[in-house]
C-alpha positions as CSV (number, residue, x, y, z in Angstrom):
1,X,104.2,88.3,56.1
2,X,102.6,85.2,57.6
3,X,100.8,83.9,54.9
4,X,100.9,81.0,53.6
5,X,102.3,80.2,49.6
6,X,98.7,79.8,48.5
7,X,98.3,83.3,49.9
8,X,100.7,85.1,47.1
9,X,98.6,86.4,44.3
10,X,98.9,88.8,42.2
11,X,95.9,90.7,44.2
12,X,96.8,89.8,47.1
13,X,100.6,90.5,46.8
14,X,99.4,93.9,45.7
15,X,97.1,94.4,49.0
16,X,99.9,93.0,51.0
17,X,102.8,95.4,49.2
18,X,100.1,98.7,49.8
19,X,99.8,98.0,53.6
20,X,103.3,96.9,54.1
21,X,105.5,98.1,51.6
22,X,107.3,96.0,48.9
23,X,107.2,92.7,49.9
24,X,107.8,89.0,48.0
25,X,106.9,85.5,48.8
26,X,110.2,84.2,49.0
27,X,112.4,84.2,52.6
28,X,116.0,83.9,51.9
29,X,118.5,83.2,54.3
30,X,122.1,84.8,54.9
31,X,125.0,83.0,56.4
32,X,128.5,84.5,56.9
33,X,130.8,81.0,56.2
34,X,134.5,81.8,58.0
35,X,137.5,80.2,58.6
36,X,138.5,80.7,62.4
37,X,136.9,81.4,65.1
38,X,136.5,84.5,67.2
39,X,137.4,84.4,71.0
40,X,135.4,85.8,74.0
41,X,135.7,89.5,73.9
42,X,134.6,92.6,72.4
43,X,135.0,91.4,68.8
44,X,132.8,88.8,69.2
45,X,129.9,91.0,71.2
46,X,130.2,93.4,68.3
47,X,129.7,91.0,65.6
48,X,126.4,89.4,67.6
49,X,125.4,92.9,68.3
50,X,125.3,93.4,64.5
51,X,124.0,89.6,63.6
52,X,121.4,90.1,65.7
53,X,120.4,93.5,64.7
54,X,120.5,92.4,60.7
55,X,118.4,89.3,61.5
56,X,115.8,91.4,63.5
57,X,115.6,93.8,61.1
58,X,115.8,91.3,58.0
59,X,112.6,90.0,59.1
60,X,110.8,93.0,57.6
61,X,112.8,92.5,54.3
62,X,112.0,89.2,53.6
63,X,114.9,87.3,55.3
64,X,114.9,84.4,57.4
65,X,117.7,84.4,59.0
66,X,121.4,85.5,59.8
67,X,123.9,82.6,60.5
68,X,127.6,82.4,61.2
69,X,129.2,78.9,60.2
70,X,133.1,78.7,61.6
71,X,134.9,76.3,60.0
72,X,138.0,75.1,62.2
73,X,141.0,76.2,60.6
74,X,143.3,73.3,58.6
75,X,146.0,72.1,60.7
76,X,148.0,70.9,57.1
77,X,151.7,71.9,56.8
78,X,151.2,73.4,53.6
79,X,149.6,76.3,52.4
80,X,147.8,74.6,49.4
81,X,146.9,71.2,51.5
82,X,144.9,74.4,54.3
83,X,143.1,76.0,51.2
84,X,141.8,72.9,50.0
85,X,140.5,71.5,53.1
86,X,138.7,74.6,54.4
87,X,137.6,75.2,51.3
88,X,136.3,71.6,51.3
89,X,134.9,72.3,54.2
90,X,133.0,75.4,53.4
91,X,131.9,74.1,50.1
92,X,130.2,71.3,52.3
93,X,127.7,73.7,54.0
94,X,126.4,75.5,50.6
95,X,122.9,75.0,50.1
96,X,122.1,73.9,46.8
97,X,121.1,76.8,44.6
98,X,122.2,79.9,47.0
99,X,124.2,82.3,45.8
100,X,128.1,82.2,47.3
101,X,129.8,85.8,47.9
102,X,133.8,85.8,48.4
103,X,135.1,88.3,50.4
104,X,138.4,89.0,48.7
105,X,140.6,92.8,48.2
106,X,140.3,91.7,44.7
107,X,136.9,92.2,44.4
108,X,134.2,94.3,43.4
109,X,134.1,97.9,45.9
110,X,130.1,98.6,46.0
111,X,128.0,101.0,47.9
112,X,126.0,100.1,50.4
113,X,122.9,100.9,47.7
114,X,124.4,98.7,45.5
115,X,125.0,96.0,48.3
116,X,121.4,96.1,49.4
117,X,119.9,96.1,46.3
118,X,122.6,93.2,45.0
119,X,120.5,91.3,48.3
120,X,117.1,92.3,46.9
121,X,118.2,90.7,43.3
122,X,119.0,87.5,44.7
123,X,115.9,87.5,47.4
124,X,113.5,88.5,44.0
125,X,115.2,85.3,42.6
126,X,113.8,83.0,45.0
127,X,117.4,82.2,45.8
128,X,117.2,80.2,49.6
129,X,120.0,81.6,50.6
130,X,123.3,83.5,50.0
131,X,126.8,82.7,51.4
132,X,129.3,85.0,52.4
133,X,132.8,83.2,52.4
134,X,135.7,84.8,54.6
135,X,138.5,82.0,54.1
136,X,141.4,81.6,55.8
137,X,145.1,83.4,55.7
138,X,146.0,81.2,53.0
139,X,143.2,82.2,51.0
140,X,140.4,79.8,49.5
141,X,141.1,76.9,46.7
142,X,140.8,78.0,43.1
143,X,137.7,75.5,42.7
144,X,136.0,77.6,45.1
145,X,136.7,81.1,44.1
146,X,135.7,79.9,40.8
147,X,132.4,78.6,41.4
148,X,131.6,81.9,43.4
149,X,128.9,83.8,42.1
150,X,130.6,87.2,43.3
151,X,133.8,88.7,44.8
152,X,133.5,91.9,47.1
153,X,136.2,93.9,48.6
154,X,136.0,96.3,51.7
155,X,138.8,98.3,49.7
156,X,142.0,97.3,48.5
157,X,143.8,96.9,52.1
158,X,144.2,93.6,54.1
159,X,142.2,93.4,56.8
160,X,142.1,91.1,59.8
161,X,139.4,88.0,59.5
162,X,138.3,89.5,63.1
163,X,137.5,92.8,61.6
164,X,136.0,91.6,58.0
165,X,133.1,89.6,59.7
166,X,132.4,92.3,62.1
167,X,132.4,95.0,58.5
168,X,130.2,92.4,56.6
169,X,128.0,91.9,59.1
170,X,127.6,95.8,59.6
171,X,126.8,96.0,56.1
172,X,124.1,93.1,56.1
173,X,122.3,95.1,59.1
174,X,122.8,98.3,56.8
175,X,121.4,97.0,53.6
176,X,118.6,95.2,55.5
177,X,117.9,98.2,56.8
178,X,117.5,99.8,53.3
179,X,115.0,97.2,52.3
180,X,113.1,97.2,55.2
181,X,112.9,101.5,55.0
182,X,114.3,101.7,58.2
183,X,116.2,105.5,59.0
184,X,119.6,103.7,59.9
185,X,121.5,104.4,56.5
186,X,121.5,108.1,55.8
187,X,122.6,107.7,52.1
């Protein structure tokens, strides 16, 4: 899909989507905001493993790229004061019009269909890029959770920051491989 804007008519869209499959013009960008960071060790070769893989195989479904933005944990002595700054801090490095996706056990429990075609919405929507917000243990500030444009939940159980990124990162190569029609998911 090296073309360049002037590229994307209607007939030549058409030509592009019967040689390649569905395609759009639009490359959309995913980055995984989270408080903390992960030390050296297996955790964090298993979340690049999966980073990697999702931004190697996003290519082929129309994303740009796969970032992971850790914002330093608050060093405040009170639980409200450490929301508010991280969330301060993660509200900082939005983009302006991308979609922002909390990960909370509040929220919404979705297939990994659903998940990949919740992607292919926003990517059809020229959105530039989406955000996937892990906060901290305290949780995120109310401002922020209510400017999000959607809450998902890995189930209703707690689950270490470690472990979320590694899940939601697993789940971006997943859907990306959906949209790309690659034999990974076996839904």
């Amino acid at each position: 899909m090296g073309v360049g804007a002037d590229a994307w008519t209607t007939g030549k869209l058409r030509r592009l989507e019967a040689a390649n499959g569905p395609c759009v013009s639009w490359r959309m960008r995913i980055v995984i905001a989270a408080v903390g960071r992960l030390k050296q060790g297996p955790e964090r070769e298993l979340a690049e493993r999966y980073r990697k893989r999702a931004a190697d195989a996003g290519r082929k479904a129309g994303l740009e790229a796969v970032d992971i933005v850790e914002i330093r944990e608050s060093r405040a002595g009170d639980a409200a004061r450490r929301m508010l700054e991280e969330s301060i801090a993660i509200a900082n490095i939005v983009p302006e019009r991308a979609i922002t996706v909390l990960l909370d056990e509040r929220g919404e429990s979705m297939g990994s269909g659903s998940f990949a075609g919740r992607l292919q919405g926003w990517r059809t929507q020229n959105k530039p890029a989406v955000v996937f917000i892990v906060g901290g243990a305290d949780g995120l500030a109310p401002s922020l959770r209510e400017k999000a444009s959607l809450a998902i939940a890995f189930g209703p159980a707690t689950w270490p920051h470690q472990l979320v990124r590694i899940m939601l990162l697993e789940q971006l190569y997943r859907a990306v491989t959906i949209l790309a029609g690659h034999p990974y998911h076996r839904g």
